[in-house]
C-alpha positions in Angstrom: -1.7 -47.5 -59.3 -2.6 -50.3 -57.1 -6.2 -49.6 -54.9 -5.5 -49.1 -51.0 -7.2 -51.7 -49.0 -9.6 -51.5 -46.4 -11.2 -48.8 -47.9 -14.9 -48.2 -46.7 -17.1 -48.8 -49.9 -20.2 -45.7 -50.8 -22.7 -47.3 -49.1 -20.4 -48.5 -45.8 -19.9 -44.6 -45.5 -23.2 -43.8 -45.6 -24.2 -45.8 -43.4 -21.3 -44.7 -41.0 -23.1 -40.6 -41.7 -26.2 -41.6 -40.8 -25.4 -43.6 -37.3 -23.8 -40.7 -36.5 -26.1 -38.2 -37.2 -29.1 -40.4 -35.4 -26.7 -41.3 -32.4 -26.5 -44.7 -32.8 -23.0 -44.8 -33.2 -20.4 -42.9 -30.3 -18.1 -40.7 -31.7 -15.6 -40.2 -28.6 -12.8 -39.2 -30.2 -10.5 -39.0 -27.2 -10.7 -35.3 -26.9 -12.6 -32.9 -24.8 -15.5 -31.3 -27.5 -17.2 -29.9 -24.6 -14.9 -27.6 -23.7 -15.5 -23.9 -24.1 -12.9 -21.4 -25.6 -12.1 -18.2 -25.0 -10.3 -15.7 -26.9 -7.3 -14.4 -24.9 -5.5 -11.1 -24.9 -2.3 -10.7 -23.4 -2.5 -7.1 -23.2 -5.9 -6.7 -22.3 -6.4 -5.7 -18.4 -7.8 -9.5 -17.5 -4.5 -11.0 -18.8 -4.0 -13.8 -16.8 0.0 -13.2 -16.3 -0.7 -12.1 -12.7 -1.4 -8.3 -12.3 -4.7 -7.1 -11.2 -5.4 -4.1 -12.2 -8.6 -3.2 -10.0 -5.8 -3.3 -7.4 -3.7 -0.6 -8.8 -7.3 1.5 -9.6 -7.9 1.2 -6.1 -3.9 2.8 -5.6 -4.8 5.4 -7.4 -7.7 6.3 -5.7 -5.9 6.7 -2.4 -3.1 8.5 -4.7 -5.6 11.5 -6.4 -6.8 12.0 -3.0 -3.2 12.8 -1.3 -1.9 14.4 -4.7 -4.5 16.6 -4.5 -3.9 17.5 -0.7 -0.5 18.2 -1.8 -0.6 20.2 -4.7 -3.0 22.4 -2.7 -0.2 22.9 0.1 2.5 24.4 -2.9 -0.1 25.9 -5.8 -2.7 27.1 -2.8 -5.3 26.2 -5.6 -6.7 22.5 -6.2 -6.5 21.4 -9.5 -9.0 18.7 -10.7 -7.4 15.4 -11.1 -9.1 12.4 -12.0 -7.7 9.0 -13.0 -8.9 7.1 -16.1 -9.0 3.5 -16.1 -6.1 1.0 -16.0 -4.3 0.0 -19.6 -2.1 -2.7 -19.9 -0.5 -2.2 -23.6 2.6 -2.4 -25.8 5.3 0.6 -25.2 5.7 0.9 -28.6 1.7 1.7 -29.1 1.9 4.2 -26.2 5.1 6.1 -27.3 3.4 6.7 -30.8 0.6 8.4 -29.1 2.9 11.3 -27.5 4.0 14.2 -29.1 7.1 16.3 -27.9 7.9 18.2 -25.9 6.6 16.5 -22.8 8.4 16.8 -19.6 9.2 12.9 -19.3 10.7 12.1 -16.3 12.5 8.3 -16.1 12.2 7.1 -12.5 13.2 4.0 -10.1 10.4 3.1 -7.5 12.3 0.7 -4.9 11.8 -2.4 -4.6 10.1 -2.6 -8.0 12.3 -3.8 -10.9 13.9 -1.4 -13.4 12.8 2.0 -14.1 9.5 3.5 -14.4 8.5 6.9 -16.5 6.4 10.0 -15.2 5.4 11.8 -18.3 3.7 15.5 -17.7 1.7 17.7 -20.3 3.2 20.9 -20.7 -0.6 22.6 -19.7 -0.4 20.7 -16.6 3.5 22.7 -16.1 2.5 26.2 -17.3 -0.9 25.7 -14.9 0.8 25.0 -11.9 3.4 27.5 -12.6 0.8 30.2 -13.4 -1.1 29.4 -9.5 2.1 29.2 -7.9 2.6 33.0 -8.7 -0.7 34.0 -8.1 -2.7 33.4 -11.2 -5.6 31.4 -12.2 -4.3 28.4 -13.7 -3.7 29.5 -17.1 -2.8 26.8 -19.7 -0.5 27.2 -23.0 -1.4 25.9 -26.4 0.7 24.0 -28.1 4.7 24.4 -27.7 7.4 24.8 -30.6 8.6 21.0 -31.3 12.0 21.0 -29.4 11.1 23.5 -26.8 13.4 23.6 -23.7 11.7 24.0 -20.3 13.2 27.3 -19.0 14.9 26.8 -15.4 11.6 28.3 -13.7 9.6 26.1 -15.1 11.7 22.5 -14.4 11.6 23.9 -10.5 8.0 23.8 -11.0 8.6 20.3 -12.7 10.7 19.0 -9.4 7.8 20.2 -7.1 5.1 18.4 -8.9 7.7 15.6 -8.9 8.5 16.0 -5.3 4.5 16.1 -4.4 4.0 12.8 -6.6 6.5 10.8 -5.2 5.2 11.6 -1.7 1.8 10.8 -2.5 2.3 7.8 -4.3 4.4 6.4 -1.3 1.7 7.1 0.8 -0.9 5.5 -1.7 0.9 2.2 -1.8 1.6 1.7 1.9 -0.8 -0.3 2.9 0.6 -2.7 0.1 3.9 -2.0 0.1 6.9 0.0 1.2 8.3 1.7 -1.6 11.0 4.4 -2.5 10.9 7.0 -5.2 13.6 8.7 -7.1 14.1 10.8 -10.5 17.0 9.2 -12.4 16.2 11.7 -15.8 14.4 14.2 -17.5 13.9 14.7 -21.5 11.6 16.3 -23.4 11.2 13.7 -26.3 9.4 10.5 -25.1 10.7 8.5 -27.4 14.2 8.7 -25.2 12.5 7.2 -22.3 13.9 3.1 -22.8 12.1 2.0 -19.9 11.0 -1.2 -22.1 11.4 -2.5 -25.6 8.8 -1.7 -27.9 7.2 -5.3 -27.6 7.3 -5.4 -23.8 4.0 -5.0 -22.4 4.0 -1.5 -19.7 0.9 -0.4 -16.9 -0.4 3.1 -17.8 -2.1 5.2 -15.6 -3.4 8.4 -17.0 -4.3 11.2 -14.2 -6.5 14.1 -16.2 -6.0 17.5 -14.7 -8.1 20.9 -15.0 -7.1 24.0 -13.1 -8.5 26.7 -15.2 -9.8 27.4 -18.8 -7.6 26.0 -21.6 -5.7 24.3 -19.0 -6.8 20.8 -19.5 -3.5 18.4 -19.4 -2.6 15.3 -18.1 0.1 13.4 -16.3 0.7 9.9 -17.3 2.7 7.1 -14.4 3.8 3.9 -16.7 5.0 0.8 -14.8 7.0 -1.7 -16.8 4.6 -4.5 -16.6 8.0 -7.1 -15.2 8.4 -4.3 -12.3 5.5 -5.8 -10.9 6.2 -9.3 -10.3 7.5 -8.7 -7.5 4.3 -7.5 -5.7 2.3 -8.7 -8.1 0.4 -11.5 -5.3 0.5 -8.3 -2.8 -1.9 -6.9 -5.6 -4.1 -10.0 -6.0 -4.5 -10.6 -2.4 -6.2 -6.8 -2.1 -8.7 -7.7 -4.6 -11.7 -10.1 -3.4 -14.6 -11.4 -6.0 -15.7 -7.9 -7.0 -16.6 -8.3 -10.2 -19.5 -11.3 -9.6 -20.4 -10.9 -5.4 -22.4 -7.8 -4.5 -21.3 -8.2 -0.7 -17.2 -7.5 -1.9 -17.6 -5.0 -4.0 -16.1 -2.5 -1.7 -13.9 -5.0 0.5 -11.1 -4.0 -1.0 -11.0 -0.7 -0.2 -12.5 -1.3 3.4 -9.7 -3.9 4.2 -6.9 -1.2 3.0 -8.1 1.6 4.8 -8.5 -0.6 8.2 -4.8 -1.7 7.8 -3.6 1.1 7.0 -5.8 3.8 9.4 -6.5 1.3 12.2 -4.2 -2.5 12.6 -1.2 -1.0 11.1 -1.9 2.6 11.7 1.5 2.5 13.7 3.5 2.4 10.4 1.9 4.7 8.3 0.8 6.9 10.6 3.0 9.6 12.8 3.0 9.0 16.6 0.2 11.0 18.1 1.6 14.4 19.7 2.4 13.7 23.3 3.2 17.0 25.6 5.1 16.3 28.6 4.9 19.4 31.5 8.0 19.5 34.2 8.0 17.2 37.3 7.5 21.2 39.7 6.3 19.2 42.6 9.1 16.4 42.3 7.1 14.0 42.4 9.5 10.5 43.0 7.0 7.9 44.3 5.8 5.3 42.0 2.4 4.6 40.1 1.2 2.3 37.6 -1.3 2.9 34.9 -3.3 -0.5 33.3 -4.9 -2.4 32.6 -4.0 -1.3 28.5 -5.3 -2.7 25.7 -3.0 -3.6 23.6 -3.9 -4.9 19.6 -1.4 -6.0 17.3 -0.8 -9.0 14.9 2.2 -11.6 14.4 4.5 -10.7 12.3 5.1 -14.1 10.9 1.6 -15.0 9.8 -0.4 -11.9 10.4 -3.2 -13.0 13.0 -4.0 -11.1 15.8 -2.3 -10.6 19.5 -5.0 -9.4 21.8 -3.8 -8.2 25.9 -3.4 -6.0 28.4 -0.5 -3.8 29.1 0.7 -2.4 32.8 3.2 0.8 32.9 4.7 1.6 35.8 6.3 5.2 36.5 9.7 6.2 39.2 8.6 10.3 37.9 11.7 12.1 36.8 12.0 16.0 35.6 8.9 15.7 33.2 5.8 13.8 33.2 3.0 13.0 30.6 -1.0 12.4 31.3 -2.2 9.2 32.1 -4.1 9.1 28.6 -0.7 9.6 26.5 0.4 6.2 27.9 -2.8 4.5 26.6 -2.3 6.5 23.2 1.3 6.0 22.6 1.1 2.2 23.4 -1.8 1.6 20.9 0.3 3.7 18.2 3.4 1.2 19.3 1.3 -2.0 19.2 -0.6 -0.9 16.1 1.8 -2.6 13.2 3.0 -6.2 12.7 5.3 -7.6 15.9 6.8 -10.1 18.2 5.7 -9.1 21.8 9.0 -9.4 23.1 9.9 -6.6 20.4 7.0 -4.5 21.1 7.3 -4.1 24.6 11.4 -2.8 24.0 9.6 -0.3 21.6 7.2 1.0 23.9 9.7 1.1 26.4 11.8 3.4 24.0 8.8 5.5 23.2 8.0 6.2 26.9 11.9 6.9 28.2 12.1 9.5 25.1 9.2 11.3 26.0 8.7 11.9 29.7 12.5 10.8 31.0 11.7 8.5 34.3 13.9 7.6 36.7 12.3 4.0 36.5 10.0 2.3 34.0 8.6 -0.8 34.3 6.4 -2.5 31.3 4.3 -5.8 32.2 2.3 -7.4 28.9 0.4 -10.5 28.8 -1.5 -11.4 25.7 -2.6 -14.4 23.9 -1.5 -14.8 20.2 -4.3 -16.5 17.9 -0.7 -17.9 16.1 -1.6 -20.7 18.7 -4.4 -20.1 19.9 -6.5 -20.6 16.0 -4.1 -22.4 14.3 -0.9 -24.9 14.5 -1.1 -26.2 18.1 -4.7 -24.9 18.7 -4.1 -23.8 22.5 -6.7 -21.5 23.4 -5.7 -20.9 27.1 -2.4 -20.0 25.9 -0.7 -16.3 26.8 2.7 -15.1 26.8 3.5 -13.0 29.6 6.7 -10.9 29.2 8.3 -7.9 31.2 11.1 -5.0 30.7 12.7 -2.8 33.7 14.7 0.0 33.6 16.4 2.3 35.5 15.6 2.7 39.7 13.4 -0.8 38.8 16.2 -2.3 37.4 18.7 -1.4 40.2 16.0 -1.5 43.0 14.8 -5.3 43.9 12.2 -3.3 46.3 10.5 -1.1 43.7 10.6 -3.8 41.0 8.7 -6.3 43.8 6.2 -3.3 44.4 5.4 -2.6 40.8 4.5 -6.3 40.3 2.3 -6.6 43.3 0.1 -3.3 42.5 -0.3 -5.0 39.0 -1.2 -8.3 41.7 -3.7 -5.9 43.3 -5.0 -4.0 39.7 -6.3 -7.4 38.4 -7.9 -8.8 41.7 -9.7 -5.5 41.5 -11.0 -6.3 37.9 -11.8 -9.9 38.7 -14.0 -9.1 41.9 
């Protein structure tokens, strides 16, 4: 066989060894060397696919505390339930750690994709049916393999069901509005197909204890593909908490002022409002304002910050000055367009007190243009509904707009 030229010789190669080791000689290959590798999970809870799971711990939080609310309502007893961290794993893996019969209860949870499974120890059933008849929470060991659920006990199943739904709607709202329905029920989990084997699912595990021998669990598993859809809703609620000391708890703070304070409007019921009958027929006009009115655009979220005037033709019933402060902030208090609003609030007040006029007057500056885009910060939109005797009345309407003339000189002097 013919020798391959261009060989390097024994000592050429040792000399090539030694330049390198000393340095003398650059070995850029072309490729990064430097860079630093790390071993990667896709089912591990940091997968990088795009769910955040500290989000949906921080769900569940809001969740234990509501389901246990709830469950105290229907069982008059409060069962302990606390939530164990987040899994990301392979369906397969977590149907082979189930043994029948489980209650297993296929579900669809709008607008997520495809179906999602609520699976509930049998303890957790027999407990909750035990308090509801006025006992103390009393487990049940282990059931025959293939055991029905007796018609008793699957109403007991549909209130649990019916108390978890509700809580879990309210638990997501500040992220998301969602819908909850049952679709099935088995007893065998391997009959629950809400993903292939392979397919990645979320578990959450709630632990309960209501009693001795009545440990159980109920177990909420999310297709991990249902999620995409809100999956940057979940990212955007969780700051640096892992490496900044200062965010650790900004998640939670930033949900619970949305959804108790700048958006309290949608999640939360109107405040009760008692109206009392007009006895002295009172018919002459008065306006209440200025109001302070907080809300936020709908289209990017920023604030709108202003004043609000109400003015009042009385008709049979009335309401307190207050109510008009409380029942505009509860209106204001949720994403908008001021021109929306201020039909809203003029809704609101007509269904509670009935006037023969109303008049609404709102003028607010939106930080839409006032802190972004066009940067105007002398800006305000200024914006006006009248109905009834204001509408029909030039006179009134003209007098309703000069005392709210004559309100702000007041303020300005």
């Amino acid at each position: 066989m013919a020798t391959r030229p261009n060989l390097l010789s024994p000592e050429e190669l040792t000399a090539l060894a030694e330049g390198l080791k000393d340095g003398s000689l650059e070995s850029d290959t072309g490729f990064n060397t430097k860079v630093r590798v790390r071993k990667h999970d896709l089912a591990s809870e940091n997968s990088s696919l795009g769910v955040n799971v500290s989000a949906i711990d921080m769900i569940n939080e809001r969740f234990i505390r509501m389901f246990r609310l709830g469950l105290l309502e229907v069982l008059r007893t409060t069962p302990r339930v606390n939530p164990s961290r987040v899994q990301i794993l392979k369906f397969g893996d977590y149907i082979k750690t189930l043994k029948a019969p489980l209650s297993v209860n296929t579900i669809r949870i709008s607008p997520m994709r495809g179906n999602s499974v609520i699976i509930i120890d049998p303890n957790v059933v027999f407990s909750s049916l035990d308090s509801f008849f006025g006992g103390f929470g009393k487990g049940v060991s282990d059931l025959p393999r293939g055991r029905m659920f007796t018609a008793t006990e699957t109403r007991i199943i549909h209130i649990i069901l019916e108390v978890f739904f509700r809580s879990l709607k309210e638990a997501w709202g500040p992220v998301l509005e969602i819908d909850c329905e049952r679709v099935s029920s088995e007893i065998n989990p391997q009959f629950a197909q809400i993903a292939d084997e392979n397919d990645l699912v979320i578990l959450t595990r709630f632990e309960s204890e209501s009693g001795p021998k009545a440990h159980g669990f109920v177990d909420l598993v999310y297709p991990y593909s249902s999620l995409k859809p809100v999956r940057d809703l979940l990212r955007s609620l969780v700051i640096d908490i892992d490496n900044d000391h200062n965010t650790e708890e900004t998640a939670e703070r930033v949900a619970r002022m949305y959804l108790h304070e700048v958006f309290k409007g949608r999640y939360h019921h109107q405040p009760k409002i008692a109206s009392f009958p007009n006895v002295k027929q009172l018919d002459e006009i008065y306006t209440v304002g200025p109001i302070t009115v907080r809300s936020a655009c709908s289209h990017l979220l920023v604030p709108i910050l202003g004043n609000c005037w109400i003015g009042i033709k009385p008709g049979d019933r009335v309401i307190g000055l207050s109510k008009f402060s409380r029942v505009a902030d509860w209106v204001f208090s949720r994403p908008h367009i001021q021109e929306e609003a201020v039909m809203i609030l003029a809704d609101e007040i007509e269904r509670l007190c009935e006037p023969q006029g109303l008049a609404i007057l709102v003028k607010a500056q939106h930080y839409c243009m006032k802190w972004r885009g066009v940067k105007e910060p002398q800006t305000s939109m200024v914006n006006s509904v009248v109905r009834g005797d204001f509408r029909h009345d030039p006179s009134l309407k003209a007098e309703f707009f000069e005392l709210v003339k004559q309100q702000e000189c007041m303020l300005s002097t």
